[in-house]
C-alpha positions in Angstrom: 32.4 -28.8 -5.0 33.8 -25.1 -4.0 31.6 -22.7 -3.7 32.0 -20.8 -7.3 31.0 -23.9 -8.9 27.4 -24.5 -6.8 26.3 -20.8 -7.0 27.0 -21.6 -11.2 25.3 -25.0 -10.8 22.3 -23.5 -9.4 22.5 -20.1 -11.4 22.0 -22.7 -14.3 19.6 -25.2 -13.1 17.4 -21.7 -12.5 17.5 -20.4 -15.5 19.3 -16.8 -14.6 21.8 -14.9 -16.5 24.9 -14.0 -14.7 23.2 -10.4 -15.4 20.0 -11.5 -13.9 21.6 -12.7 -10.9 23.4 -9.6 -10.3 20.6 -7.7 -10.6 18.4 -9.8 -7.8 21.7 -9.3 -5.4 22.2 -5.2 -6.6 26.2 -6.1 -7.6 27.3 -6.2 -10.8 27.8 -8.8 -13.4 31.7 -9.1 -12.9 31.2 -10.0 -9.2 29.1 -13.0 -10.6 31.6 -14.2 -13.1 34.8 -13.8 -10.5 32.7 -16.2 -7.6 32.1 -18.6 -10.7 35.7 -18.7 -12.0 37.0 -19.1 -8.6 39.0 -15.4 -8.7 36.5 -14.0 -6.2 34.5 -15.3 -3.2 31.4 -13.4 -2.3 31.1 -11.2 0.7 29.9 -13.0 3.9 26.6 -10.3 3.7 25.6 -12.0 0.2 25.8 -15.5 1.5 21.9 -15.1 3.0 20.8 -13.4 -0.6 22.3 -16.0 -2.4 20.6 -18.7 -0.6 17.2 -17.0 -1.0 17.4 -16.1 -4.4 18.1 -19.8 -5.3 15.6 -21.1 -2.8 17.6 -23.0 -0.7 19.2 -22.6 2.9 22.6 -21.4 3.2 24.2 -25.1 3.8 23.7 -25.9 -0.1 26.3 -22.9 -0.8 28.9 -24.7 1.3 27.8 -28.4 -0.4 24.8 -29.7 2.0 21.4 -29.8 0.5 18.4 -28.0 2.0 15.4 -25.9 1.7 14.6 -22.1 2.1 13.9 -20.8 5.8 10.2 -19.4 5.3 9.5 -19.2 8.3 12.7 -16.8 9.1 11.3 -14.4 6.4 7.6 -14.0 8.1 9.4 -13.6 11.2 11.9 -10.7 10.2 8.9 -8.9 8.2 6.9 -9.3 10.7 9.2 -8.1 13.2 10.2 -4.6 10.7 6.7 -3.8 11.0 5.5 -4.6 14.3 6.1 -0.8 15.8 3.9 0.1 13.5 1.3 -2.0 15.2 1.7 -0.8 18.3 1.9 3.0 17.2 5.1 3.3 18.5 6.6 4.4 15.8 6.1 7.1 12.7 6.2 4.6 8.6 9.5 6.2 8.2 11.2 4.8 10.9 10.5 1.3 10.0 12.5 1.9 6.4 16.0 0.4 7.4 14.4 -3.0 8.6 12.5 -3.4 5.9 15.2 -2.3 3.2 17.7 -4.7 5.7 15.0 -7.6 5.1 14.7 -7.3 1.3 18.4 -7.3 1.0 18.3 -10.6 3.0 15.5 -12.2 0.6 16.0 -10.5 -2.4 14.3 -13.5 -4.3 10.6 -14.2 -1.9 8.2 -12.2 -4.2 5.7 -12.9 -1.7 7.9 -10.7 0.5 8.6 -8.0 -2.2 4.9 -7.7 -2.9 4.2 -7.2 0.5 6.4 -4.1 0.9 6.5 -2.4 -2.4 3.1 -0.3 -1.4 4.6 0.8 2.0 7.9 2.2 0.1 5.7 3.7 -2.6 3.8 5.4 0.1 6.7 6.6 2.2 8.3 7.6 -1.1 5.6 9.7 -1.7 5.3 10.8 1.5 8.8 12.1 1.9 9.2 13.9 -1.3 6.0 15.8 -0.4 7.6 16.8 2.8 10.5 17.6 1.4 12.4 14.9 3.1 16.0 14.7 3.0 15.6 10.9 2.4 12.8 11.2 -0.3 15.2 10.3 -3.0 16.7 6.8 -1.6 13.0 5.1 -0.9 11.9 6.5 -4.5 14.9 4.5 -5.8 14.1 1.3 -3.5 10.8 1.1 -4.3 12.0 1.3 -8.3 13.8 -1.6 -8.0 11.8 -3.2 -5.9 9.0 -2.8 -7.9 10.9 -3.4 -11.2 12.2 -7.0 -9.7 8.6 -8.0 -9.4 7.9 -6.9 -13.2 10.9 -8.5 -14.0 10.8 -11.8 -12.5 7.6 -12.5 -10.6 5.0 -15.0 -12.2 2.0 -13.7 -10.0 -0.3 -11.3 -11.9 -1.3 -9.9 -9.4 2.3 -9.0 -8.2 2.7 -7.5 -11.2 -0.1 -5.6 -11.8 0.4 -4.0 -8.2 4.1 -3.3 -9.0 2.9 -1.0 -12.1 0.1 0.4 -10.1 2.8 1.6 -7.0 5.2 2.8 -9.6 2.7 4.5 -11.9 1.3 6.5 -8.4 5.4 7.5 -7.1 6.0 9.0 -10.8 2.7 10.5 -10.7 3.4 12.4 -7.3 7.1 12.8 -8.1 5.5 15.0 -11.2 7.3 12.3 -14.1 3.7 12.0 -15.8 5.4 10.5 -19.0 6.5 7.4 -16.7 3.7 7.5 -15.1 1.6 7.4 -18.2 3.9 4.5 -19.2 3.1 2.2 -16.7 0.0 3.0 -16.2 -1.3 1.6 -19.3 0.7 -1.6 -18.6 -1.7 -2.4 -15.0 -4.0 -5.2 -16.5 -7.6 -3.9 -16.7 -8.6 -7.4 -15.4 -7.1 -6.8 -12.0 -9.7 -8.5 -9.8 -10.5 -11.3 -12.2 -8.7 -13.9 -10.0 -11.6 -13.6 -7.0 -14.2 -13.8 -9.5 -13.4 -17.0 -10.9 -11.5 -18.3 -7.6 -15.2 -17.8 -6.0 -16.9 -19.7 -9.2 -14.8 -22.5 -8.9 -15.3 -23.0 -5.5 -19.1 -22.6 -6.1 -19.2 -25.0 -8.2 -17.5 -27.6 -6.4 -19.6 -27.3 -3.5 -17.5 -25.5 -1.2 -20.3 -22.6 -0.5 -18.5 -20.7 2.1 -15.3 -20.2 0.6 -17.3 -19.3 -2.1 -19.4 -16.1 -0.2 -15.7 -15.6 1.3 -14.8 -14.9 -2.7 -17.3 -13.0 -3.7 -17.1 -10.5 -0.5 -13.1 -9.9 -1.3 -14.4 -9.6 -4.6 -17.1 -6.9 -3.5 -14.8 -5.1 -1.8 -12.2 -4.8 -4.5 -14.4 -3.3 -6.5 -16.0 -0.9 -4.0 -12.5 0.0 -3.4 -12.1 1.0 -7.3 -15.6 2.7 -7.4 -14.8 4.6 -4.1 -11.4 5.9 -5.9 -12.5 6.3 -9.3 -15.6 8.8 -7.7 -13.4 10.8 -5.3 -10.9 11.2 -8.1 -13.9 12.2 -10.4 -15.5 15.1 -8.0 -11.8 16.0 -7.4 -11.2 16.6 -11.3 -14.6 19.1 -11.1 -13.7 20.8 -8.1 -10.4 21.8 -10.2 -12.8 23.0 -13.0 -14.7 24.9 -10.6 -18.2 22.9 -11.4 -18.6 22.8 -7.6 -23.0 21.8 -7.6 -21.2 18.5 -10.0 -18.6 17.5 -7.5 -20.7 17.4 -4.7 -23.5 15.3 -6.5 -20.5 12.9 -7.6 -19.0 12.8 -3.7 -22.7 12.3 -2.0 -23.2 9.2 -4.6 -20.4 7.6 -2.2 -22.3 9.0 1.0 -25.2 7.3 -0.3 -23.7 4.1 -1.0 -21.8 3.8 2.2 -25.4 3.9 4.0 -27.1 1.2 1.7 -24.0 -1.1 2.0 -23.1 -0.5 6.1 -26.1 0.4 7.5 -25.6 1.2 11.0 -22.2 -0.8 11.5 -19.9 1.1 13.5 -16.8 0.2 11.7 -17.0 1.8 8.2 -13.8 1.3 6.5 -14.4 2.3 3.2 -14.8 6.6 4.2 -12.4 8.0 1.1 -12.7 11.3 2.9 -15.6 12.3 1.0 -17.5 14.4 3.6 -14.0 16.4 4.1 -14.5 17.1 -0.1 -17.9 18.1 0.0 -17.0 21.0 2.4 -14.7 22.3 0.3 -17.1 22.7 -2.8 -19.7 23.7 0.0 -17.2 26.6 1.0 -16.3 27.3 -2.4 -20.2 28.2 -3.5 -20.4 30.4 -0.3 -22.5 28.2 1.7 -20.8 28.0 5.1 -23.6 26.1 7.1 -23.5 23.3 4.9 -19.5 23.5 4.7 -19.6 23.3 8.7 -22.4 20.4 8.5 -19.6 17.8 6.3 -16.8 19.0 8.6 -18.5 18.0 11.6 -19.6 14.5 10.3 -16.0 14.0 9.0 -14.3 15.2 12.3 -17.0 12.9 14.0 -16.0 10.0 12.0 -12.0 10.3 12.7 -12.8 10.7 16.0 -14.6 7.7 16.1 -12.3 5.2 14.8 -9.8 4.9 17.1 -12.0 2.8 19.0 -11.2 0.0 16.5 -7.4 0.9 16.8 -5.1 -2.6 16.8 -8.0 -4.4 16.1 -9.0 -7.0 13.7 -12.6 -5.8 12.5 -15.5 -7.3 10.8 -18.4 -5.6 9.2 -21.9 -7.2 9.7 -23.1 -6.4 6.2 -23.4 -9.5 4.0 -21.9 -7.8 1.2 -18.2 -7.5 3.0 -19.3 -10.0 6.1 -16.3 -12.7 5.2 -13.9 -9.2 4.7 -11.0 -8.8 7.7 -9.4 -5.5 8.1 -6.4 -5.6 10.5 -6.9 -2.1 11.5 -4.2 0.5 13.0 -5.8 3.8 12.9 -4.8 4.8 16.3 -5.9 8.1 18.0 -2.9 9.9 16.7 -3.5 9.0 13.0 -7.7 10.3 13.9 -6.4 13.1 15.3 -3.9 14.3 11.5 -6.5 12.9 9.5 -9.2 15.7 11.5 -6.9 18.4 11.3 -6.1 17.8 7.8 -9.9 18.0 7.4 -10.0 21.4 9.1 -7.7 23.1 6.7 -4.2 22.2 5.7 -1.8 24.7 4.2 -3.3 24.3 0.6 -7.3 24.6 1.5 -7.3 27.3 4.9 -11.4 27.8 5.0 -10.1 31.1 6.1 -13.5 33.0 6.1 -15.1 30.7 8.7 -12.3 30.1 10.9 -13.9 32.6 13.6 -17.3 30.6 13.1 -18.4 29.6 16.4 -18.8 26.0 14.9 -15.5 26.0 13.7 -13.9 27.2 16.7 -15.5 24.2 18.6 -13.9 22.0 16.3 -10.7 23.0 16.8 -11.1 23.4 20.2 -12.2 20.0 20.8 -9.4 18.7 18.3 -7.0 20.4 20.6 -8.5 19.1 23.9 -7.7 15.5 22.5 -4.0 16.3 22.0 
């Protein structure tokens, strides 16, 4: 059998629409139909895509059965990412590996889920700094993320997908598309570790239950940790300063009653850096200088965990792993951003003895 006739042979035994497979290889429908009638032969770059999408190795195009190379996948993902992991490089300059990967394995979901957040985030990223390249990942991580919606059968895929494109609109200002897929995230999100954890409960296996029901806990401190910040945040833009504080130190408060005195906190959400900004705002400078000192302290502080893979000793988040890269160079943006970026200056207590010290000890780490 030529090669026309398998790729229509397994187009069909898959279920796909000569559409739908020229949308999983981004070439268009006519491309499809030419390999299938025999007119056209697809480009030696589309042989590896092909192969994924219909879950088998590339011997099956040319007549030998086989199976998909997983392993081949985890090892070129892993190896896009890996400079991250050493800090050797900045998110950005990881993009054409991990775009060059996708292309490779348009079809492993598992593999698009994994790297729709980072394109979201980089998208983001580069269209606040004005990047000249802010356009091109805003349209990879579309399709990216509209594959999964389109095709994936993992909820949670899905649910993600909407959540990553919902956030890009939001911060590229389209707040109707945003709005649109916002309402489509499932409000059930987190259901899966619940009941994964009750099952497992239930059948006796008690450890991969408590493993369950800390993911679960942490999910959901996750949520609560946003959902506050983003609260105090809406009424520091109305100016109800006394309010936002209250609502930030409600996360202060938490993060004592659940860590204790672990070392590793990794659920901050930059709260302390919020609560001297309203502290500013009302006028009172000592208490504005008191929550940039504990935040500066905390960035400072974690770059002893950096490349590590951390536990917490809490029993609420004690089966949790972070795998966590937060090396001294990310401490050292995060504490300057706490200082004062371009948008929030704290210009009346930047001669502040306290102050100064800050950012003279913030300069002797650079």
């Amino acid at each position: 059998m030529d090669i026309g006739n398998i790729i229509k042979k397994l187009r069909r035994e898959r279920n796909y629409t000569q559409e739908e497979l020229a949308e999983l290889l981004c070439v268009t429908p006519q491309a499809v139909s030419k390999w299938e009638n025999g007119t056209g032969l697809p480009d030696i770059s589309q042989i590896v895509p092909l192969a994924s999408v219909f879950g088998v190795s590339t011997d099956v195009l040319f007549g030998t059965y086989g199976v998909n190379d997983d392993e081949e996948t985890q090892r070129l993902y892993d190896a896009a990412f890996e400079p991250l992991k050493s800090g050797d490089k900045h998110i950005g300059e990881v993009y054409d590996a991990v775009v060059d990967v996708l292309r490779r394995f348009p079809n492993n979901f598992r593999l698009l889920d994994d790297c729709v957040g980072y394109l979201c985030n980089l998208a983001m990223d580069y269209h606040k700094e004005g990047h000249a390249r802010a356009d091109e990942v805003y349209a990879e991580c579309e399709r990216v993320a509209n594959l999964i919606i389109g095709y994936d059968r993992d909820a949670g895929h899905i649910a993600r997908a909407q959540y990553c494109l919902a956030d890009m609109y939001l911060s590229f200002g389209q707040f109707g598309k945003a709005e649109e897929h916002a309402r489509l995230i499932p409000k059930v999100w987190n259901s899966a570790h619940d009941m994964l954890a009750q099952v497992k409960q239930a059948a006796g296996d008690i450890d991969g239950a408590i493993a369950g029901f800390c993911n679960l806990v942490r999910f959901r401190l996750n949520d609560l940790g946003n959902a506050v910040t983003r609260l105090g945040g809406a009424y520091f833009e109305a100016g109800q300063y006394e309010d936002a504080i209250r609502v930030y130190e409600v996360m202060n408060g938490l993060r004592g009653v659940i860590y204790g005195d672990d070392e590793f906190t990794p659920t901050h959400h930059d709260v302390d850096a919020y609560i001297a900004r309203c502290r500013y705002m009302l006028g009172d400078y000592d208490g504005a200088l008191d929550a940039l000192e504990r935040r500066f302290e905390y960035d400072l502080s974690q770059e002893r965990h950096y490349n590590k893979t951390k536990r917490v000793e809490t029993p609420l988040l004690r089966e949790c792993v972070w795998d966590y890269f937060f090396d001294s160079a990310s401490a050292k943006e995060s504490a300057q951003i706490a200082l004062g970026g371009e948008w929030f200056g704290f210009d009346a207590i930047r001669e502040e003895p306290r102050f100064r010290a800050l950012v003279e000890q913030l300069t002797m780490n650079n």
